[in-house]
N, C-alpha and C positions, 0 to 999 in steps of 0.2 A: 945571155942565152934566154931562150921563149920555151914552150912545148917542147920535150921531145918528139921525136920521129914516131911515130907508127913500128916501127922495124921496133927500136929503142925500147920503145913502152914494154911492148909481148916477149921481147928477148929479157927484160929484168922481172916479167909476171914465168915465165919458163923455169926460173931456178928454185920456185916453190911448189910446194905441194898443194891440195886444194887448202888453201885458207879458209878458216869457220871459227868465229869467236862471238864476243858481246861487247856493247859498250859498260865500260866499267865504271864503276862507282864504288866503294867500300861501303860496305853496310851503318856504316859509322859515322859518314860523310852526309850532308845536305846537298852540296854542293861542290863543283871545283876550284874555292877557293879552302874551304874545308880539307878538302882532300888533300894542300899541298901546304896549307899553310904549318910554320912549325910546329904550333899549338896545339894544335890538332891533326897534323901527322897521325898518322897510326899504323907502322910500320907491321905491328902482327897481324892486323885484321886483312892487311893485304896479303901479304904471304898466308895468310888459310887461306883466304877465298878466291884468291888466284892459283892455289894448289887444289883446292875442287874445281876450277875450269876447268884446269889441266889433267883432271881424273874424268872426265867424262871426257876429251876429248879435244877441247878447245886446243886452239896455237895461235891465236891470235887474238889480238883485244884493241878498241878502239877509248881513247882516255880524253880529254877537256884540259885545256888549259885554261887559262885568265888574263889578260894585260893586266889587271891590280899585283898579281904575284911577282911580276918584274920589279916592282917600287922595292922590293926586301929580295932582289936576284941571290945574292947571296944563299940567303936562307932559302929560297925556293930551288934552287940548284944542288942542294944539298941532300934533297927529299928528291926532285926531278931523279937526281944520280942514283938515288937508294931506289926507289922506284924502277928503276929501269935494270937494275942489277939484280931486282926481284925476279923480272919479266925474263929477263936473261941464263938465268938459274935453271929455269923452267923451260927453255925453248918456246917460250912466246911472244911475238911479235908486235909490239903495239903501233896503232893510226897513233898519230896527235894531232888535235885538234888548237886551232889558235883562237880566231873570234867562232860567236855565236848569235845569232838574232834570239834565242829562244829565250822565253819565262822571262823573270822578273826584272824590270825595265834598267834600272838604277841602280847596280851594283853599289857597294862597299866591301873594303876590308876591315880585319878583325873579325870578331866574334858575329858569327852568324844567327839568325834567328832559329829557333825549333823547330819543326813541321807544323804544320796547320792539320789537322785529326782528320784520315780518311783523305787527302789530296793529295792527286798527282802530281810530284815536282813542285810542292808548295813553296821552296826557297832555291831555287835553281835560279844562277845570274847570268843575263846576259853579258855580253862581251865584247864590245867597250859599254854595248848600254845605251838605252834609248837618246836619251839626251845628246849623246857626243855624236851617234849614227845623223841626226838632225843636223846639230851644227854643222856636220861637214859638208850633207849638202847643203846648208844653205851658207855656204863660203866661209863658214867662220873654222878658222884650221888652229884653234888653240892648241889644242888637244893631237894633232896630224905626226907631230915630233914624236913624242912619247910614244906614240902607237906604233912608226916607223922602226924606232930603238926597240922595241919589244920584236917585233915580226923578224927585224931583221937579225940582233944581238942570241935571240934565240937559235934562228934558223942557222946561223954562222959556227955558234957554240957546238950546234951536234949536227953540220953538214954532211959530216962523215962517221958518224956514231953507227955503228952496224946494228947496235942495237933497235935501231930505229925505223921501222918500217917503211911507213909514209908518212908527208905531210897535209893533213884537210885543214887548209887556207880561215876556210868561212864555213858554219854551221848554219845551213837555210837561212841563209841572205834573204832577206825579207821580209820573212815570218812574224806574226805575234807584233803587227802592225807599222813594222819597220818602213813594209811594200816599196818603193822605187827609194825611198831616202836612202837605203842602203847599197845602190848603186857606186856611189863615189869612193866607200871607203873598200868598196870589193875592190875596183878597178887601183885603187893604188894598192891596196895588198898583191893582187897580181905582181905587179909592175916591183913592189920591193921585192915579193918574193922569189921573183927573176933578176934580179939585181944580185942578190947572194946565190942562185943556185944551186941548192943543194943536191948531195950524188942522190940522194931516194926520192924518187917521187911526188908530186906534188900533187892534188886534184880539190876541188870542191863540188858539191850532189847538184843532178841537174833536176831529177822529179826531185821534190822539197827545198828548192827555191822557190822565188815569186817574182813573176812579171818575165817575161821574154828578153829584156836585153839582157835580163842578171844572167838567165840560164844561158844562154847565147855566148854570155863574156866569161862563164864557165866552162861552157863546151869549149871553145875558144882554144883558152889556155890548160885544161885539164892535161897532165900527161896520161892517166890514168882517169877511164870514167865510172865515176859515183853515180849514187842514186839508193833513194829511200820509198821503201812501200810498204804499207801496212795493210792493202787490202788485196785478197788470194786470186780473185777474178780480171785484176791490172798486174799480176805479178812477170806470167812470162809476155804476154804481149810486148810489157816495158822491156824485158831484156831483149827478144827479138828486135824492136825496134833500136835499141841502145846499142846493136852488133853492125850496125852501120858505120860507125867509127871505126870497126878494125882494130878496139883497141879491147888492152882486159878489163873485164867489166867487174867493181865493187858495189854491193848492195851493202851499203854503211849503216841503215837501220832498218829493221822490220821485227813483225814477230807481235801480232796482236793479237788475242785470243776471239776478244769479241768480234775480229771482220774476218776470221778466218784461214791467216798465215801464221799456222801453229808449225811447230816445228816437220811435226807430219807431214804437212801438207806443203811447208816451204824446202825444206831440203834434199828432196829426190828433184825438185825442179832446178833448184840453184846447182845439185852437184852433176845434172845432164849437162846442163850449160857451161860446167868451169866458173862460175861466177864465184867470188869471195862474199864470205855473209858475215855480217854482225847483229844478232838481235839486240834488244833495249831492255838492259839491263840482267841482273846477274841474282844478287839476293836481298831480300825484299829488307828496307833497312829506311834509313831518316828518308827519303828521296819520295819513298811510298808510291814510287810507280806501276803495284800490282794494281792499284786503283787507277781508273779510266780516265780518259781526258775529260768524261763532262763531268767530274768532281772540282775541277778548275771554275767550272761556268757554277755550278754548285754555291762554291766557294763565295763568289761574288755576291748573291743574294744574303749572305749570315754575317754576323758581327764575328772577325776575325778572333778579335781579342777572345772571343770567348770559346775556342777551338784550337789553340795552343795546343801539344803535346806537354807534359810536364819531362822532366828531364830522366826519371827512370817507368815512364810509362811504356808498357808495352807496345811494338808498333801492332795497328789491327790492321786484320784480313778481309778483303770482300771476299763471297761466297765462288767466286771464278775472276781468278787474276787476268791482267791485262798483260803486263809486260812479266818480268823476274821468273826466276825459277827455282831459286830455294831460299828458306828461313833463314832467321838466323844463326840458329843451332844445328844449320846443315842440313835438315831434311826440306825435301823436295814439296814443291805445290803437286807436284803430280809421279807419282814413282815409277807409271808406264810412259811416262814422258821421256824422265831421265834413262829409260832399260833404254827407249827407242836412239836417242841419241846417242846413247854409250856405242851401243848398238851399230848406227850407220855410220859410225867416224872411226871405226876403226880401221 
């Protein structure tokens, strides 16, 4: 089976209510191999901080996986399952995410680096990662097996897992320098992930790709169409324009303070339209995405080694966050933020 129908898609976005969540991360986590691996499990930090989503209003959440977590399936399926029995608890629905173009090139497992002081997403891995995105297009398919065993071994395990909301394929295929080399391993994701079909939904973002055939070979096969915007002045144009599909429409990340899709301003537009939203991120923790993207470009210019976090260093604050919405200790970056939200979701 390919796409569903159009009919299909809107008749399984009709048995929910509006959906409105964040992409998750635990405060405790760098990363999503962090976040899943045994070791670093941290099953309380979830259940809090997925029980203040769920106190302002959230129902939904959008999470990351890794192909490196399949090498230790076992163990990640054990966390995957706790995980999701958390989400479950709560009446929350989580995306899963499988690859990623984004941040740091060259993944590894095990034990992950600390944050880099003041940078966004200082240890965030891609997924499968520069390197293997390369080889594939350029025919070297060492790596093609393993990746196919993850996509598809995953996707079969919870085909019919209700807990499971949707599936997002590829995270901005191309991004962060990938650009058209990430053509080959999209199109075979596709292709396995239509091979298992699973009952929920499939989709990957059309704005936050790169290059026209990616987003083209997403539109394609989206059953559900995605899409990511962070700036207030392309926000509804993009959804108008994106209702040409007929289908329901996911806004899977937004929510940046410095271009002007604050929560104010973005969800009296998302909830006129029916669209599902998930801002970026949740509470401000190792990931340190209250800081801006050009703390990344920042980054480059200074001697790494010397910008470490130590290990019970506090995380700091810029003077006006980018992403996140509260501390670690639960209170809010902004407390007429959180009235407002509490507020329009009920």
């Amino acid at each position: 089976m390919s796409q569903w129908s159009v009919d299909q898609a809107n008749e399984w976005y009709q048995q929910y209510s509006w959906l409105v969540g964040c992409n998750f991360l635990p405060s405790t986590s760098i990363n999503q191999l962090e976040m899943f691996q045994s070791e670093t499990f941290d099953r309380s930090t979830i259940i809090k901080e997925l029980t203040l989503a769920k106190s302002i209003g959230f129902n939904s959440l959008r999470v990351y996986l890794h192909d490196l977590l399949w090498n230790e399936k076992d163990a990640f399926c054990k966390n995957f399952d706790e995980f999701l029995n958390i989400t479950n608890e709560l009446d929350i629905k989580p995306i899963i995410v499988l690859f990623d173009d984004c941040h740091r090139s060259n993944p590894v497992a095990g034990k992950q680096m600390l944050p880099v002081l003041g940078v966004h997403n200082s240890g965030w891995a891609k997924s499968p990662g520069y390197k293997i995105v390369k080889e594939i297009h350029d025919k070297n398919f060492t790596e093609v097996e393993r990746l196919k065993k993850f996509v598809q071994e995953v996707l079969d395990k919870y085909s019919k897992d209700e807990r499971i909301l949707m599936w997002d394929i590829y995270n901005e295929p191309g991004q962060f320098g990938n650009n058209e080399n990430s053509y080959e391993l999209l199109d075979m994701t596709w292709k396995w992930a239509h091979e298992v079909r699973p009952q929920q939904p499939l989709t990957a973002c059309l704005n936050g790709s790169i290059g026209k055939e990616i987003i083209d070979l997403n539109r394609k096969n989206s059953d559900i169409i995605s899409f990511h915007m962070y700036e207030l002045d392309k926000l509804e144009p993009t959804i108008n324009e994106l209702k040409e599909s007929n289908r329901p429409i996911f806004c899977t990340e937004y929510m940046a303070r410095h271009f002007g899709t604050t929560f104010e301003a973005s969800l009296p537009i998302f909830k006129k339209n029916h669209v599902a939203c998930y801002n970026w991120g949740f509470v401000a923790g190792k990931s340190q995405t209250h800081f801006g993207w050009e703390t990344i470009i920042e980054m480059e210019k200074k001697k790494k080694e010397d910008l470490y976090l130590k290990i019970n260093d506090p995380i700091p604050e810029p003077d006006l966050w980018f992403h996140d919405i509260f501390r670690i200790d639960g209170t809010p970056f902004d407390q007429k933020e959180i009235e407002f939200i509490r507020s329009f979701l009920k």
